[in-house]
C-alpha positions as CSV (number, residue, x, y, z in Angstrom):
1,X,23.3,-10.4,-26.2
2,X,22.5,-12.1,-22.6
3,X,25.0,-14.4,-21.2
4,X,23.7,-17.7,-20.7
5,X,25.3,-20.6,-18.0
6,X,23.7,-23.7,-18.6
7,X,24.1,-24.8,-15.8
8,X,21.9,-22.2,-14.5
9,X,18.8,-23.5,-16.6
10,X,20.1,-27.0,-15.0
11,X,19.7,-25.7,-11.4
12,X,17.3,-23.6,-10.7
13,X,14.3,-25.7,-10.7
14,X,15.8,-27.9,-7.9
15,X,16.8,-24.4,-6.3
16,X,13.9,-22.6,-6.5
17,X,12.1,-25.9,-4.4
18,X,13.9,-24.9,-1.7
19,X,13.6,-21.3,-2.0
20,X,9.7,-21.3,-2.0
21,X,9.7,-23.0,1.6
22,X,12.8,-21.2,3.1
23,X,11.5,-17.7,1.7
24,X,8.1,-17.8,2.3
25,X,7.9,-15.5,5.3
26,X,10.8,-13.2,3.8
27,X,10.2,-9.8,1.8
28,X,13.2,-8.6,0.2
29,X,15.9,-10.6,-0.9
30,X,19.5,-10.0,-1.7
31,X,21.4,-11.8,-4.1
32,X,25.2,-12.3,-3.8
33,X,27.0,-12.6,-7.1
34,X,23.7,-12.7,-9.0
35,X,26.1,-13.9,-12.2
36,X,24.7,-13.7,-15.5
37,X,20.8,-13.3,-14.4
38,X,19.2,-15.7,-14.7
39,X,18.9,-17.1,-11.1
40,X,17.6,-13.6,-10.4
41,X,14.8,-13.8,-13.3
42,X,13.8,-17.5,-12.5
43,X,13.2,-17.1,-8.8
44,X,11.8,-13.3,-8.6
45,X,9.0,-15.1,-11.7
46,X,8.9,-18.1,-8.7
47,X,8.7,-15.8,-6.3
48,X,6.5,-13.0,-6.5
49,X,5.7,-12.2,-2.8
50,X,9.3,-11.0,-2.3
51,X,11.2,-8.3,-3.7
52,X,14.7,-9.9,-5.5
53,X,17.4,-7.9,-5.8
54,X,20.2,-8.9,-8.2
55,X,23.6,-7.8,-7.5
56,X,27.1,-8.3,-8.7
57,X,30.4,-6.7,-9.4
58,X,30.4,-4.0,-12.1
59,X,31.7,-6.2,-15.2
60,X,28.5,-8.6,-14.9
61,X,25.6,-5.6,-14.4
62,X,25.2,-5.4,-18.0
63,X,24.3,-9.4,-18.5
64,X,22.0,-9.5,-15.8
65,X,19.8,-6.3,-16.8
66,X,19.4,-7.7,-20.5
67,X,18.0,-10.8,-18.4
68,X,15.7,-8.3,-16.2
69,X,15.0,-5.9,-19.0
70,X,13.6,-8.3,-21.0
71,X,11.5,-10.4,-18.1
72,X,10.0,-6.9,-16.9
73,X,9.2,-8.3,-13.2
74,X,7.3,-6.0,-11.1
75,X,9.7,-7.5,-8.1
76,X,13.0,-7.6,-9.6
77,X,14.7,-3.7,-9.4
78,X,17.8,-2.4,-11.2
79,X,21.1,-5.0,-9.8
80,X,23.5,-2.9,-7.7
81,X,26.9,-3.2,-7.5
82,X,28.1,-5.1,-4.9
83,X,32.0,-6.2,-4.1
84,X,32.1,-8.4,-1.3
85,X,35.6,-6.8,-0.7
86,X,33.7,-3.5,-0.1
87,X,34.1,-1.7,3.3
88,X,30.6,-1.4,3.6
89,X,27.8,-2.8,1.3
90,X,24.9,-0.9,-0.5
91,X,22.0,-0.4,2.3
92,X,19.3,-3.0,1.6
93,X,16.3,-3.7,3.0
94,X,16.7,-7.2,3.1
95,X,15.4,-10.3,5.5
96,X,16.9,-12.9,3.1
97,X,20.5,-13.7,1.4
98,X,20.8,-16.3,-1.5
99,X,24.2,-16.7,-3.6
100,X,24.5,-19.4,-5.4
101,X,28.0,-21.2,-7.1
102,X,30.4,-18.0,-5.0
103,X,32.0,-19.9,-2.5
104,X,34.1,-22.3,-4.2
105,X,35.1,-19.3,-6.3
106,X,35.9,-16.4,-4.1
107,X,39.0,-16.9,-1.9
108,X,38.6,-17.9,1.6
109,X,39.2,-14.9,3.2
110,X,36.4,-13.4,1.1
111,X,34.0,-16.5,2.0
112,X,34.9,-14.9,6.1
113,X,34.3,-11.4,4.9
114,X,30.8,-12.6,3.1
115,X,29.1,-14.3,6.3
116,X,30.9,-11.3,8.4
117,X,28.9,-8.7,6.2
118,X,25.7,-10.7,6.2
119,X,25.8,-10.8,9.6
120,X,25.9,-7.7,10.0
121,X,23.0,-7.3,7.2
122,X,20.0,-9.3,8.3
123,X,18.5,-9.1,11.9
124,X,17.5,-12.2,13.9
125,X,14.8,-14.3,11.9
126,X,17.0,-13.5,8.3
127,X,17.4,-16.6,6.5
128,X,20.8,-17.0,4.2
129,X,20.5,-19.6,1.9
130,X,24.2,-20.6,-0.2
131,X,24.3,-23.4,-3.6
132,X,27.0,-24.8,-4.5
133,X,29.2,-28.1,-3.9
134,X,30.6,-28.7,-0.6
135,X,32.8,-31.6,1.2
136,X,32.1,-33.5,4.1
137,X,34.6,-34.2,6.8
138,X,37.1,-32.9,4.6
139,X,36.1,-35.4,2.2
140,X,35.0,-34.7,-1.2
141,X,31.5,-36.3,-2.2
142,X,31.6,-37.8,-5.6
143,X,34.9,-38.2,-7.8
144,X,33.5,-34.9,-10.2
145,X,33.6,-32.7,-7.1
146,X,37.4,-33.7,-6.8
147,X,38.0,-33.0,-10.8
148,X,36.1,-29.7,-10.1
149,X,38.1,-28.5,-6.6
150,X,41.0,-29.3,-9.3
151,X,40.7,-27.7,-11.7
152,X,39.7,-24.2,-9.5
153,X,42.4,-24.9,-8.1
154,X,44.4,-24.7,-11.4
155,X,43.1,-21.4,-12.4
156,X,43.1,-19.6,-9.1
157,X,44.9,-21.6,-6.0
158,X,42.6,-19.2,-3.5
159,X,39.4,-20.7,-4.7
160,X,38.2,-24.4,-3.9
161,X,35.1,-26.4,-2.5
162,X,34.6,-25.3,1.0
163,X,34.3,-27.6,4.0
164,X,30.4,-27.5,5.3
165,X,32.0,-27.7,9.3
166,X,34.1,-24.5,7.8
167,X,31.7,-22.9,6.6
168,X,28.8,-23.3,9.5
169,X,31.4,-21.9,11.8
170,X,31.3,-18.8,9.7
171,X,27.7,-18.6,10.2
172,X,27.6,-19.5,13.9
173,X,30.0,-16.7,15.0
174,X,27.2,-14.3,13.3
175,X,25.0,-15.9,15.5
176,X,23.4,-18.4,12.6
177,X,21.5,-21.5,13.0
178,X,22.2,-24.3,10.1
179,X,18.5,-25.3,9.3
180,X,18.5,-27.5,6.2
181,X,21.2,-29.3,4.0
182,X,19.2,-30.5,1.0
183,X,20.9,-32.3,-1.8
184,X,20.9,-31.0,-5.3
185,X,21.5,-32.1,-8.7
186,X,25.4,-32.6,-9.9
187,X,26.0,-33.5,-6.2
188,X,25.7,-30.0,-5.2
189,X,23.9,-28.6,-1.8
190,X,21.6,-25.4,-0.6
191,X,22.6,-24.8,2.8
192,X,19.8,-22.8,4.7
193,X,20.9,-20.7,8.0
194,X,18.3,-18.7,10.2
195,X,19.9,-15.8,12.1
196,X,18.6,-16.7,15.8
């Protein structure tokens, strides 16, 4: 059976707006934490210029090749697995980075080690593009973002919504550029860097 998030099929529309102007000059992109699949099935169908390439730890390959199994995209190869905790991460080819709904999750010393190894990754022109909720001066932006932060908290005290100024320093000290901040449903953002 394929795992299913709705709030996946909530999201990706919205998403994949953003992807189609931020991606258009890229190739090959590589997905961070690509989840249960179906992020990486919805956007390599939107996307067919580029090659997308799923990836996540081993427990959630399965899920997402029942998603790409069944979709049979020409563009969408086998997922890899990918730690960000890894020493060194699978050679890809990519010009593009998406991950959508990891930061708030991972802990912050994996949210450094993720812009550190993306860094590294794509070459000056690569465009990261990250989804999820984020605060603002510290502040949170709606009072469901503050239950949320909550209750992640509750479960794991190393995850939480990230600070955007936080987070952009991450991307500047890998020689990013912060080149959209467009609003999303459920008062979530994409953030869109371009390596300069």
């Amino acid at each position: 059976m394929k795992p299913f998030s709705d709030a996946c099929e909530r999201n990706q529309e919205p998403i994949l707006s953003v992807l189609r102007e931020v991606f258009a000059g890229r190739t090959h992109v590589l997905e961070v934490g690509s989840g249960t699949g179906q992020h990486a099935v919805h956007f390599a169908a939107g996307l067919p210029h580029l090659v997308w390439q799923g990836s996540d730890v081993a427990a959630h390959l399965d899920g997402i090749r029942a998603w790409r199994d069944e979709a049979r995209l020409p563009n969408l190869p086998e997922p890899i697995e990918l730690d960000i905790n890894q020493d060194r991460w699978p050679a890809v080819p990519a010009d593009a980075v998406f991950t959508s709904n990891t930061l708030h999750i991972v802990s912050w010393p994996e949210v450094q080690t993720l812009f550190a190894r993306v860094g590294q990754l794509l070459r000056p022109g690569g465009v990261l593009a990250v989804y999820g909720p984020f605060n603002y001066g510290g502040r949170f932006t709606s009072d469901s973002n503050a239950r949320f932060d909550q209750m992640l908290r509750e479960r794991d005290p190393r995850s939480g919504i990230r600070n955007v100024d936080d987070v952009d320093r991450l991307a500047q000290a890998q020689e990013f550029v912060l080149k959209r901040d467009a609003a999303m449903p459920a008062n979530n953002r994409t953030l869109v860097w371009v390596k300069g």
